[in-house]
FITOR-866980 format. One record per residue: residue number from 1; residue in three letters; y, z, x of N, C-alpha, C in turn. Coordinates in steps of 0.2 Angstrom, whole numbers. Atoms other than C-alpha are relative to their C-alpha. Layout:
! FITOR-866980
[node NUM 'Ala' [Y Z X] [Y Z X] [Y Z X]],
...
This chain:
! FITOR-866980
[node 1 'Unk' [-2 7 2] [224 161 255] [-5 -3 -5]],
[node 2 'Unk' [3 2 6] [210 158 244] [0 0 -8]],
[node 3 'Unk' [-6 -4 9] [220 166 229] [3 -9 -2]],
[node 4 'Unk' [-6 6 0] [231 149 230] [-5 -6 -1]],
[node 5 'Unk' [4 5 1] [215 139 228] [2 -3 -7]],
[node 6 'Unk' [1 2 7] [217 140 210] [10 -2 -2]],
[node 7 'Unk' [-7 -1 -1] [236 138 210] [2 -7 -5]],
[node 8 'Unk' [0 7 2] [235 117 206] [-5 0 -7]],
[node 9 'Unk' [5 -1 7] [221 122 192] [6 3 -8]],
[node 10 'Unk' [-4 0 5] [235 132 183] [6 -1 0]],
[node 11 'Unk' [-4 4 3] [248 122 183] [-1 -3 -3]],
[node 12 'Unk' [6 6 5] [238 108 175] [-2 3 -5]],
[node 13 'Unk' [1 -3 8] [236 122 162] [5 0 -3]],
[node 14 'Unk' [-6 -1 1] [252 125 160] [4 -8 -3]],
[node 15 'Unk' [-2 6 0] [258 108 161] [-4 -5 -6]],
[node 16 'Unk' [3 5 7] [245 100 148] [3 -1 -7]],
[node 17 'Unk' [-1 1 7] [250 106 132] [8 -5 1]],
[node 18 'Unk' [-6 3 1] [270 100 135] [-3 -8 0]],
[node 19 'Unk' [2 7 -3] [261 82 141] [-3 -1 -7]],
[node 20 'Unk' [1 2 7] [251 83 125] [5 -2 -7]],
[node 21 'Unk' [-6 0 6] [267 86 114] [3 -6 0]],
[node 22 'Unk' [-5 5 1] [276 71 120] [-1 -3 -6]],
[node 23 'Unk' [-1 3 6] [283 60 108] [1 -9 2]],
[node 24 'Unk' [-4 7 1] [286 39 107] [2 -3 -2]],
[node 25 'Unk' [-9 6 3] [302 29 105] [-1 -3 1]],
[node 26 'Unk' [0 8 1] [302 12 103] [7 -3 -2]],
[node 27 'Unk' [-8 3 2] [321 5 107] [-2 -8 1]],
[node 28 'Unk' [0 5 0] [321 -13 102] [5 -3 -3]],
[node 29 'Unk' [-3 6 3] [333 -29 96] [-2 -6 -3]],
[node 30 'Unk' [1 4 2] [332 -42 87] [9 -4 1]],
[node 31 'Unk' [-5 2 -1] [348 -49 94] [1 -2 9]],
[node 32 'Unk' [3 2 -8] [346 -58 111] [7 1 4]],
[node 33 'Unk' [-6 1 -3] [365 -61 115] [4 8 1]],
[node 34 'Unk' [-2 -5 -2] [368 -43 116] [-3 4 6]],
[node 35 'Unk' [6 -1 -7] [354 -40 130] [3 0 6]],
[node 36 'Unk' [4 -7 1] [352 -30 142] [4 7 -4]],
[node 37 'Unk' [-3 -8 2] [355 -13 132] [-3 6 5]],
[node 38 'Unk' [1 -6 -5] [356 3 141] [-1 5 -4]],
[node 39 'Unk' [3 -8 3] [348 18 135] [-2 4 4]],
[node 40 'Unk' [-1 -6 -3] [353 34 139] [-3 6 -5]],
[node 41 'Unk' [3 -8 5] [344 52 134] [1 5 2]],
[node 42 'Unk' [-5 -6 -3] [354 67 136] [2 -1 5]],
[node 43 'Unk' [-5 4 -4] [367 56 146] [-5 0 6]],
[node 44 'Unk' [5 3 -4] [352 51 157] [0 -5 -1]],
[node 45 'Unk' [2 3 3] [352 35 159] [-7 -3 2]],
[node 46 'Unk' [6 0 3] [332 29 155] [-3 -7 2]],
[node 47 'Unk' [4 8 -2] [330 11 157] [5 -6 -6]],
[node 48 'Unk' [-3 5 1] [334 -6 149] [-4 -3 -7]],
[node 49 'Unk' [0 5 8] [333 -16 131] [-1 -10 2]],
[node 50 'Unk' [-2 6 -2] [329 -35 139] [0 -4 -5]],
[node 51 'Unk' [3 8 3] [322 -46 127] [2 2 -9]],
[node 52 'Unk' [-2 1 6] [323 -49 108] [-6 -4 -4]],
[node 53 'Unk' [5 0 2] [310 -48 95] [3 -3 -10]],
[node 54 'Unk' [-2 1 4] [311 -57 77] [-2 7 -9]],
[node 55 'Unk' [4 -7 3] [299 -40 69] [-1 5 5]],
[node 56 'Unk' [2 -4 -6] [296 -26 74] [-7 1 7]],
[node 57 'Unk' [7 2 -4] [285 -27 90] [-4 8 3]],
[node 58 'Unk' [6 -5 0] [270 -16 98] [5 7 5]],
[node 59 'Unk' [-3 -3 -6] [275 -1 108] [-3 -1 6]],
[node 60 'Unk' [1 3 -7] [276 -6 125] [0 -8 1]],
[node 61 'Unk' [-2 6 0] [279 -23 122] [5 -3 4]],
[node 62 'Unk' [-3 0 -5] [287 -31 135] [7 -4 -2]],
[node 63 'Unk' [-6 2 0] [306 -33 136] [3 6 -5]],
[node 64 'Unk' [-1 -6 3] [307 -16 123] [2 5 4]],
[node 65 'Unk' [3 -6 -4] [308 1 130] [-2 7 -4]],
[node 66 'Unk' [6 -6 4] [295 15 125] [-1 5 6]],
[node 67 'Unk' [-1 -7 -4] [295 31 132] [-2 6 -2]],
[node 68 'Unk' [2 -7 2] [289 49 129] [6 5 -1]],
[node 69 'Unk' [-5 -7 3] [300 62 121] [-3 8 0]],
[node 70 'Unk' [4 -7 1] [296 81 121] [4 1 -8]],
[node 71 'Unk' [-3 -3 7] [297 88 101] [5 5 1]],
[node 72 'Unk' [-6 -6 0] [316 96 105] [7 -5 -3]],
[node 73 'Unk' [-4 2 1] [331 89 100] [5 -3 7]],
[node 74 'Unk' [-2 3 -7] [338 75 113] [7 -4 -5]],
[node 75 'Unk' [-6 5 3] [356 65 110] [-3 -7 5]],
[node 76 'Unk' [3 6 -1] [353 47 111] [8 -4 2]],
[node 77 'Unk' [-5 3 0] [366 34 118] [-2 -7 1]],
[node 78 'Unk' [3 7 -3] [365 16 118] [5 -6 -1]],
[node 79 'Unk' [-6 3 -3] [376 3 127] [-2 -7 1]],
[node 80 'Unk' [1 7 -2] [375 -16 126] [4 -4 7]],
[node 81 'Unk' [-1 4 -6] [379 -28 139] [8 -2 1]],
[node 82 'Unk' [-10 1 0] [400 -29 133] [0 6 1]],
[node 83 'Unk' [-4 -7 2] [402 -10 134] [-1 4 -4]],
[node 84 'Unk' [-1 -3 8] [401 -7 117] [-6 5 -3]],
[node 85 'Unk' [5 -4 3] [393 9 109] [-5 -1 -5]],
[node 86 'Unk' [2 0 7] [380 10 96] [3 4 -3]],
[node 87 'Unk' [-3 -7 2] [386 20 83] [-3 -1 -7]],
[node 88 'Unk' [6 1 8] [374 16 66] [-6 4 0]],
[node 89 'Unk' [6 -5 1] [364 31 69] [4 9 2]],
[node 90 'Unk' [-1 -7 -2] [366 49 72] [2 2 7]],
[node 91 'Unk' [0 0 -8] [366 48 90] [-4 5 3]],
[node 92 'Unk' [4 -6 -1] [353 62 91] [-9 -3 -3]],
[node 93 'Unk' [7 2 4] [332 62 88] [-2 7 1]],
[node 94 'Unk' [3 -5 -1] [321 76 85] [-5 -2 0]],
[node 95 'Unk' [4 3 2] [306 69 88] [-7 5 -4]],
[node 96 'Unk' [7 -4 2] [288 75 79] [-6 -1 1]],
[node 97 'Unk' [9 3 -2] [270 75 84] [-3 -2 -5]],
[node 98 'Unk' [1 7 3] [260 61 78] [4 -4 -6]],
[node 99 'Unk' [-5 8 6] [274 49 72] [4 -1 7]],
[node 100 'Unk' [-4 8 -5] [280 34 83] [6 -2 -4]],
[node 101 'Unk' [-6 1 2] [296 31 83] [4 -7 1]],
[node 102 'Unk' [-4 6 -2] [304 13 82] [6 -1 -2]],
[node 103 'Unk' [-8 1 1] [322 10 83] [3 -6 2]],
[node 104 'Unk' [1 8 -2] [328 -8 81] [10 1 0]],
[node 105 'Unk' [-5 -2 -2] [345 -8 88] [6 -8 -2]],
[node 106 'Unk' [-3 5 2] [357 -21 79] [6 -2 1]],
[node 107 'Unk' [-6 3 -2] [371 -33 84] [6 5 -3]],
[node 108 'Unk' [-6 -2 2] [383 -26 72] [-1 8 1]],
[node 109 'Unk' [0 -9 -1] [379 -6 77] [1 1 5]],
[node 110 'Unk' [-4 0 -8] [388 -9 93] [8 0 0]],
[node 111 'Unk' [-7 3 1] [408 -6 93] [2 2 7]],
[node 112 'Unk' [-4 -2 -5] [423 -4 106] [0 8 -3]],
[node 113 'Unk' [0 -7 -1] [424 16 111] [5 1 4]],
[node 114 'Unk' [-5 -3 -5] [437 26 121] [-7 3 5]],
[node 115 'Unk' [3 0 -7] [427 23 139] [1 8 4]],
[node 116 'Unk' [0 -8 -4] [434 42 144] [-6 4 -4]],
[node 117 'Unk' [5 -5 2] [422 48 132] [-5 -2 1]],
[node 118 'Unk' [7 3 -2] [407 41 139] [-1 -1 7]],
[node 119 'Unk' [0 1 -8] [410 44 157] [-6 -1 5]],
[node 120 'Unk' [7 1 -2] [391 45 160] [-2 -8 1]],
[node 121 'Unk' [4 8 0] [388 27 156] [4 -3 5]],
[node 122 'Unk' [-4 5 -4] [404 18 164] [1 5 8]],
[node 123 'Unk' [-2 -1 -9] [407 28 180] [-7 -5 5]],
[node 124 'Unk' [6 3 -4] [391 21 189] [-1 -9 -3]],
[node 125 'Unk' [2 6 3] [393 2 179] [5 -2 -4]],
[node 126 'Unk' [-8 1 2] [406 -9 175] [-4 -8 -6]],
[node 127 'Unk' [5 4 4] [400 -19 159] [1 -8 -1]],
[node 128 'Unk' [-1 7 1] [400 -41 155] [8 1 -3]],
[node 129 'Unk' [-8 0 5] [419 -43 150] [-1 -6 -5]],
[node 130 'Unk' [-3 6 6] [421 -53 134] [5 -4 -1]],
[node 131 'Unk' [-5 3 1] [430 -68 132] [4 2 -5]],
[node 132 'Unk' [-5 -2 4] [445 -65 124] [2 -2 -6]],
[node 133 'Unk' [0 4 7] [445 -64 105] [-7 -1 -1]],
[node 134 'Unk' [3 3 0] [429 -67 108] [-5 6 -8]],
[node 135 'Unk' [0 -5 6] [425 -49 94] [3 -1 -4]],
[node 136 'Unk' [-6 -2 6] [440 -51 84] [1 -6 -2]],
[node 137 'Unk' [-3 6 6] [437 -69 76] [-4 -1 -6]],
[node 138 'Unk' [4 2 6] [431 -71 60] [-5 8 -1]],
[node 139 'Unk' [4 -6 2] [425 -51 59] [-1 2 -4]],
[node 140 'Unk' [0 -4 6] [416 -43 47] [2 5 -2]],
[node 141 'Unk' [0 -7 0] [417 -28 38] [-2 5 5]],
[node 142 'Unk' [3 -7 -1] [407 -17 45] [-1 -1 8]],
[node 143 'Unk' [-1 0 -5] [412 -24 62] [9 4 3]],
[node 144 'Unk' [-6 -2 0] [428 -15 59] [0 7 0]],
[node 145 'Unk' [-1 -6 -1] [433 1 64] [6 5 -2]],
[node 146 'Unk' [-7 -1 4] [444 10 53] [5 4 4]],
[node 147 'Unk' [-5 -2 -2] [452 21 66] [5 -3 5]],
[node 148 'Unk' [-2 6 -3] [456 6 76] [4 -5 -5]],
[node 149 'Unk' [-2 5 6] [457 -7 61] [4 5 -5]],
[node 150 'Unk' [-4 -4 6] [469 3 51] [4 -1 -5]],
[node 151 'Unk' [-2 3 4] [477 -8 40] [-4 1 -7]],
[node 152 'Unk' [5 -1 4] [462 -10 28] [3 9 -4]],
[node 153 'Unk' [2 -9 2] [461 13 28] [7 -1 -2]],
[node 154 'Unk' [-9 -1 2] [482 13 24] [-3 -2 -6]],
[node 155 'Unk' [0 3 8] [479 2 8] [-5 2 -4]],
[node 156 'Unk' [5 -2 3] [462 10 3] [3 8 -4]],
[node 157 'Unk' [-4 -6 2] [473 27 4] [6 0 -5]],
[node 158 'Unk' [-4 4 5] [488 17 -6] [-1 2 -4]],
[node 159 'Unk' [3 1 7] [476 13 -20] [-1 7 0]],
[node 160 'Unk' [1 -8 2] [469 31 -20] [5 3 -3]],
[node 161 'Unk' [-7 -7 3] [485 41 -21] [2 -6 -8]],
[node 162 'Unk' [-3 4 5] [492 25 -35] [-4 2 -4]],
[node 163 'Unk' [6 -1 5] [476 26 -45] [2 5 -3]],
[node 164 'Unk' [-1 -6 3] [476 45 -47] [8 1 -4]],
[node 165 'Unk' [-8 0 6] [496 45 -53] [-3 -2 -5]],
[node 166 'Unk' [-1 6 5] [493 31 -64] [-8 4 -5]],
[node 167 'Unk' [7 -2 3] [475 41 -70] [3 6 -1]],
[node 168 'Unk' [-4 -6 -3] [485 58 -68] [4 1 -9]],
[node 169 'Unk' [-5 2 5] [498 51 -81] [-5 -1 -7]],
[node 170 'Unk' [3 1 8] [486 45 -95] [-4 7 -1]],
[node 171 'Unk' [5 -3 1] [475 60 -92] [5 5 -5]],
[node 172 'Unk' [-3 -6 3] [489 73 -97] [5 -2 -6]],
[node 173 'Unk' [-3 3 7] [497 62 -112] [-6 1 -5]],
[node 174 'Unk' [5 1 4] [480 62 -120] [-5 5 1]],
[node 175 'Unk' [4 -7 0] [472 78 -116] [-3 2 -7]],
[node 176 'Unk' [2 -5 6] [473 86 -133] [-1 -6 -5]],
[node 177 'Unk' [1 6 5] [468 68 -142] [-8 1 -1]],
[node 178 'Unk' [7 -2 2] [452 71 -150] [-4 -7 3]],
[node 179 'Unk' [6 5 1] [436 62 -146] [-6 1 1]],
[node 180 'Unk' [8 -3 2] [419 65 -152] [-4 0 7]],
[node 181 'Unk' [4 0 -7] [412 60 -134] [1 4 6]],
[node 182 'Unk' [-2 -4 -4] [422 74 -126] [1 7 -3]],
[node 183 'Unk' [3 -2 -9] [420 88 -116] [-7 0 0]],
[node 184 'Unk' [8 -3 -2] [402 88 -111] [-2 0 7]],
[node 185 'Unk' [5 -1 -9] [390 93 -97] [-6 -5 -2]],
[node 186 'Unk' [4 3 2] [380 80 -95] [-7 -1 10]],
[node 187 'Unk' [4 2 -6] [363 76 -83] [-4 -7 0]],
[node 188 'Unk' [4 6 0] [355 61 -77] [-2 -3 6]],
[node 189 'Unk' [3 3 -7] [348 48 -63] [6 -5 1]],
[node 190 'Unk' [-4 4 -7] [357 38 -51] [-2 -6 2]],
[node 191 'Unk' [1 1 -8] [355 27 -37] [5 -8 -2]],
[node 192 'Unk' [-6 5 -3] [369 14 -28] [0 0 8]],
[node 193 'Unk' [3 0 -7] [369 7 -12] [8 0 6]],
[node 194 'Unk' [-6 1 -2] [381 7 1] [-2 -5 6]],
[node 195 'Unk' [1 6 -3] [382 -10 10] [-1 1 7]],
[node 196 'Unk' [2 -1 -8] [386 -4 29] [-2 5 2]],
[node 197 'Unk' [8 -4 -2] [376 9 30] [-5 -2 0]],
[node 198 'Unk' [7 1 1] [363 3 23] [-5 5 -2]],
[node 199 'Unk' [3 -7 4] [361 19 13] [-2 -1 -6]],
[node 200 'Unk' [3 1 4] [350 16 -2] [0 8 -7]],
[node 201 'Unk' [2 -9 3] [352 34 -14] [-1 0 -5]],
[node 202 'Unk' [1 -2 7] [342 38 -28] [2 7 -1]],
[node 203 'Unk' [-2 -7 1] [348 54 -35] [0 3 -7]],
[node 204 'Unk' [-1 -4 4] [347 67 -49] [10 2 0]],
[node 205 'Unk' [-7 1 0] [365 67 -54] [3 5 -8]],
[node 206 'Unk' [-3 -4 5] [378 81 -65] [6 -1 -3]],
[node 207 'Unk' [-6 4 0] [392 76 -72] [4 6 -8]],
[node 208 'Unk' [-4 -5 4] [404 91 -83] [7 -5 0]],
[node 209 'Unk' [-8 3 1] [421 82 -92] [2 4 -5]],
[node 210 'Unk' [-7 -5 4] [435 93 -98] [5 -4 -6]],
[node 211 'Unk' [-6 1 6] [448 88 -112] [-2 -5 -3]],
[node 212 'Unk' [1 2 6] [449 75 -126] [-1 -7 3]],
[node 213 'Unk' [0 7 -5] [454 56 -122] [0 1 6]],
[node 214 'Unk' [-2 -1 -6] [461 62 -108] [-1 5 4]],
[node 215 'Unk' [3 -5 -4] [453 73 -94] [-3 -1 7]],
[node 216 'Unk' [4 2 -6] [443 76 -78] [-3 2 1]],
[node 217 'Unk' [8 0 -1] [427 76 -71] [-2 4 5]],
[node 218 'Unk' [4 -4 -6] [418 88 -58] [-9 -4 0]],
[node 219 'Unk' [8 4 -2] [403 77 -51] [-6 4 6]],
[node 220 'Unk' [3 -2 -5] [388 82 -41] [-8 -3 0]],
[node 221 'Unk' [8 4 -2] [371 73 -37] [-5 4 6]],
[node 222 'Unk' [5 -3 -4] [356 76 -25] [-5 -5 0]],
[node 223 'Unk' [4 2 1] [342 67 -22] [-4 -5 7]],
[node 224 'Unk' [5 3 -7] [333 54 -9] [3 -6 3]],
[node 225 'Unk' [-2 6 -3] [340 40 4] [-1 -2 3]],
[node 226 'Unk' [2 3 -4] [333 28 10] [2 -8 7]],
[node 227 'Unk' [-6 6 -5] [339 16 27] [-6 -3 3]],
[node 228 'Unk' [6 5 -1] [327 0 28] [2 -2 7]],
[node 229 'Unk' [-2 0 -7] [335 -2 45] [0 6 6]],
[node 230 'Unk' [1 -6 -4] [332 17 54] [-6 0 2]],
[node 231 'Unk' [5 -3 -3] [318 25 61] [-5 -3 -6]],
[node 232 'Unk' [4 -2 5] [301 25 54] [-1 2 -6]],
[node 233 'Unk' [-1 -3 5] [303 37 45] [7 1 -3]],
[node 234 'Unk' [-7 3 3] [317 30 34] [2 3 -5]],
[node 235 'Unk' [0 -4 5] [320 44 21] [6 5 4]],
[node 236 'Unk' [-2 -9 -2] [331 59 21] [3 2 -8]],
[node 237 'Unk' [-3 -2 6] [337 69 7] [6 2 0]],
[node 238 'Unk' [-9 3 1] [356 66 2] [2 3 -6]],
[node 239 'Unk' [-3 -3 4] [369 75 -8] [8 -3 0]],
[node 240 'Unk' [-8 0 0] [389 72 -13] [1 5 -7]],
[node 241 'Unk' [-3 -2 8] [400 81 -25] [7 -4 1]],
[node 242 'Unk' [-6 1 0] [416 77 -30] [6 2 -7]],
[node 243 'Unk' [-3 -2 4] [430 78 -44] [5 -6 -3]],
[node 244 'Unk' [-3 5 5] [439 64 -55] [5 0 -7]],
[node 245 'Unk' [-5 3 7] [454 58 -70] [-4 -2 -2]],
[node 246 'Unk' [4 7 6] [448 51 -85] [5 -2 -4]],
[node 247 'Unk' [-3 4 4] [454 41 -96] [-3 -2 -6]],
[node 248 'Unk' [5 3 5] [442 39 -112] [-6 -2 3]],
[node 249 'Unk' [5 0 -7] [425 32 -102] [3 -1 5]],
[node 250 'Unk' [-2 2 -8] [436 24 -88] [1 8 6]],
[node 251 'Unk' [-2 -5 -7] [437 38 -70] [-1 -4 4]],
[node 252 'Unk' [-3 0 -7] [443 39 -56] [-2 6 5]],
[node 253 'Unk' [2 -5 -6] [433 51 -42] [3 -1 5]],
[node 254 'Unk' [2 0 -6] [434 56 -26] [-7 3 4]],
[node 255 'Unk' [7 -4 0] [416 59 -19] [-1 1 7]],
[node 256 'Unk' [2 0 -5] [413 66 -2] [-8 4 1]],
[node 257 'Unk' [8 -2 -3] [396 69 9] [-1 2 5]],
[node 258 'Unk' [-2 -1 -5] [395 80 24] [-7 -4 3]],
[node 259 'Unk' [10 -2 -6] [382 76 40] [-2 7 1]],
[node 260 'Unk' [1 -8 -2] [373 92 38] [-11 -3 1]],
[node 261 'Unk' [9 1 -2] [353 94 45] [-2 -7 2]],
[node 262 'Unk' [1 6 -3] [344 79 45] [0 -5 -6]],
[node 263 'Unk' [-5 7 3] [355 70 31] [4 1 4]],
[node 264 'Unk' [-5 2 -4] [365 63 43] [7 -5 0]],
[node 265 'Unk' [-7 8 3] [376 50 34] [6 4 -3]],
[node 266 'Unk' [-5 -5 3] [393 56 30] [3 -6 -3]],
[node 267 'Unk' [-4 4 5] [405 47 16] [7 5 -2]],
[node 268 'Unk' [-6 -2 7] [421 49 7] [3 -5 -3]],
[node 269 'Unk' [0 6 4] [424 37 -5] [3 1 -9]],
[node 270 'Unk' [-4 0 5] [434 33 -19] [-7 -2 -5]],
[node 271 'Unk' [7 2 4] [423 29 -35] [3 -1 -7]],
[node 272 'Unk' [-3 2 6] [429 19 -51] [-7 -2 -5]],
[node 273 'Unk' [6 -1 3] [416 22 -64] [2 -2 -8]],
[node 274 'Unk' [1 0 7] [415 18 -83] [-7 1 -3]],
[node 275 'Unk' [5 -4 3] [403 28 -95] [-1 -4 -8]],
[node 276 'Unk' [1 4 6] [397 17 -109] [-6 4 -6]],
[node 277 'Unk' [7 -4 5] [389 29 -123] [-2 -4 -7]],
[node 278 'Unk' [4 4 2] [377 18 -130] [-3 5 -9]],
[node 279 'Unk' [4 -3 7] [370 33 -143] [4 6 0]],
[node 280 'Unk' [-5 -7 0] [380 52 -146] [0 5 5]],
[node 281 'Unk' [3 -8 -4] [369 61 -133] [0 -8 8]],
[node 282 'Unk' [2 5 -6] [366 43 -120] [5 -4 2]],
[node 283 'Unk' [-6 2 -5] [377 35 -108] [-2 -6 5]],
[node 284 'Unk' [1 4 -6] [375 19 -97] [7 2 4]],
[node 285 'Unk' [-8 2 -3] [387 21 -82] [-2 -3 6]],
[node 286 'Unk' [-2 4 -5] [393 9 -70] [6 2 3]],
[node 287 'Unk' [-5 -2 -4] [402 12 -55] [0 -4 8]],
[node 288 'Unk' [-1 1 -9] [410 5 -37] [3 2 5]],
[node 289 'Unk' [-7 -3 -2] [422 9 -27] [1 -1 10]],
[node 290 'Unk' [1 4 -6] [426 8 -9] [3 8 5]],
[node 291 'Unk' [0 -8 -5] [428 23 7] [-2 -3 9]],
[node 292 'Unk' [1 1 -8] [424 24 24] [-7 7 1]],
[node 293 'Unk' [6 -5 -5] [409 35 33] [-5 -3 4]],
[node 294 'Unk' [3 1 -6] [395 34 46] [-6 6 1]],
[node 295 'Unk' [4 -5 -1] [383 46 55] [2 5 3]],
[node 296 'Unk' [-4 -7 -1] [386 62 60] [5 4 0]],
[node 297 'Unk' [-4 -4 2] [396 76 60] [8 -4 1]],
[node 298 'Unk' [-5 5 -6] [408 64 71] [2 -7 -6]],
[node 299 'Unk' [0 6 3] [407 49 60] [0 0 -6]],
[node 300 'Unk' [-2 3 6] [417 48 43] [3 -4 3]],
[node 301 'Unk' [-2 6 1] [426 36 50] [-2 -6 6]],
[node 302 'Unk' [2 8 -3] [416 23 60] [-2 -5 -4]],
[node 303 'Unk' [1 9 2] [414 10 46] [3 -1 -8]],
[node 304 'Unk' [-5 2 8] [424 4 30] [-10 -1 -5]],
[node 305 'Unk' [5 2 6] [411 3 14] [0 -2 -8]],
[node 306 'Unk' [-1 2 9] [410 -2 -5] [-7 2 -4]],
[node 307 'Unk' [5 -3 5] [397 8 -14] [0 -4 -6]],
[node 308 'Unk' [0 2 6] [392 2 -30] [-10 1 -4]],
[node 309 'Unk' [5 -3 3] [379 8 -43] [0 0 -7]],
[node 310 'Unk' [-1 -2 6] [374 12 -60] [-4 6 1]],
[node 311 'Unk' [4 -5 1] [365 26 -68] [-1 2 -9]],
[node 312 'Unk' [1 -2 6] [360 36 -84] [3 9 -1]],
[node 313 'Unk' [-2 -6 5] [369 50 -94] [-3 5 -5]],
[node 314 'Unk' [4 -3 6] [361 62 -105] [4 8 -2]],
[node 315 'Unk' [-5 -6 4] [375 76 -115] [-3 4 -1]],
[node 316 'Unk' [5 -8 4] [366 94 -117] [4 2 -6]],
């Protein structure tokens, strides 16, 4: 029996390093009326969101909840006081040793769900029912759910397919119409924001156009985005391609973004651009346009958007 003496000595070795590894999350609001939030971690659910801060507050502040993470990959869920899911992030963390993680969880990044897919949360909890109407008066954007709100997505898809014909038609009238600013390949800088993500993207940006007046575009960028509302570490590195009509400067793209690694934002988005070349070889362009996407592989269509940006051009 005195083999077993040591037995408590090495688990406590065993067991240290993982206890050293953990991580700290920080779920907060600055949103009182949506209190308590429930937070679940790999459909675990964890504890409670009471209170409401105007900044970010300390970890462990009372009415927050702060917790240790081991450095693995956990799915995150979080469920306000109507029901309603967050959906304005990934739904996943990978946490890393030495970095604190605070996550401010905001009124509008809570919608209605299909409660079958969440059976962990609602079987055991039946959540404040909403007065009636009490979401659907006077809603925003980006409170709107395109595969629920579908009006909007029908007329957005409209305008796309109409656009293209009508971009389609001048492109192939005017093809062989000479114009000294066309075909080129051209490189340059970026960045444009998109309002309900709150995805900020600077980006190295390529841009090849085909035929005279009339032709079309093969697009492709790359570069960095920044979400002043995520984690701490508020960066990820972001990409899109796409493909476009032209019309003399005026196009017309389609640009899609998957969620891959840990760019997690996904888009598809129409893009009405004009290329203003200011000198033979330089190019101011302005563009906006409007799409739907979200976070992860799951989330092109949790939220309607309107990009809009410039950038700079430069003809090799």
């Amino acid at each position: 029996m005195k083999n077993f003496r040591f037995l408590p000595l090495l688990a406590a070795f065993f067991l240290l390093p993982a206890a050293a590894s953990a991580q700290s999350v920080c779920f907060w609001t600055d949103a009182l009326d949506i209190v308590p939030i429930r937070i679940y971690v790999d459909e675990e659910y964890i504890g409670d969101v009471t209170a409401a801060y105007d900044s970010q507050p300390e970890l462990d502040a009372e009415g927050t909840l702060s917790l240790d993470l081991t450095p693995v990959h956990h799915k995150l869920t979080a469920v306000d006081k109507y029901g309603r899911v967050y959906k304005q992030w990934s739904g996943h963390i990978n946490p890393r040793e030495g970095v604190v993680y605070y996550q401010r969880l905001n009124a509008r990044g809570f919608h209605e769900v299909n409660r079958n897919d969440y059976a962990f949360v609602f079987l055991d909890w039946v959540p404040v029912f909403p007065l009636p109407g009490y979401y659907r008066h006077s809603r925003r954007i980006e409170d709107l759910y395109p595969l629920e709100d579908s009006g909007l997505l029908v007329g957005m898809a409209a305008t796309a397919v109409g656009a293209t014909a009508a971009m389609g038609v001048a492109a192939a009238k005017n093809w062989n119409v000479s114009d000294d600013r066309f075909p080129y390949v051209a490189l340059g800088l970026g960045t444009e924001y998109f309002s309900t993500l709150r995805d900020w993207r600077n980006v190295a940006q390529m841009k090849a156009r085909f035929g005279g007046m009339g032709g079309f575009s093969l697009l492709a960028d790359a570069g960095l985005s920044v979400f002043p509302d995520s984690w701490h570490e508020n960066t990820a590195f972001t990409f899109s391609f796409g493909a476009g009509i032209d019309y003399g400067g005026l196009g017309f793209a389609i640009r899609y973004k998957p969620a891959v690694g840990r760019s997690s934002d996904t888009f598809l988005a129409a893009r009405i651009a004009y290329d203003w070349w200011v000198a033979p070889k330089f190019a101011l362009e302005f563009h906006g346009g409007f799409g739907v996407g979200g976070y992860g592989s799951k989330g092109l269509f949790d939220y309607y958007d309107f990009p809009f940006g410039f950038g700079l051009l430069f003809a090799l």
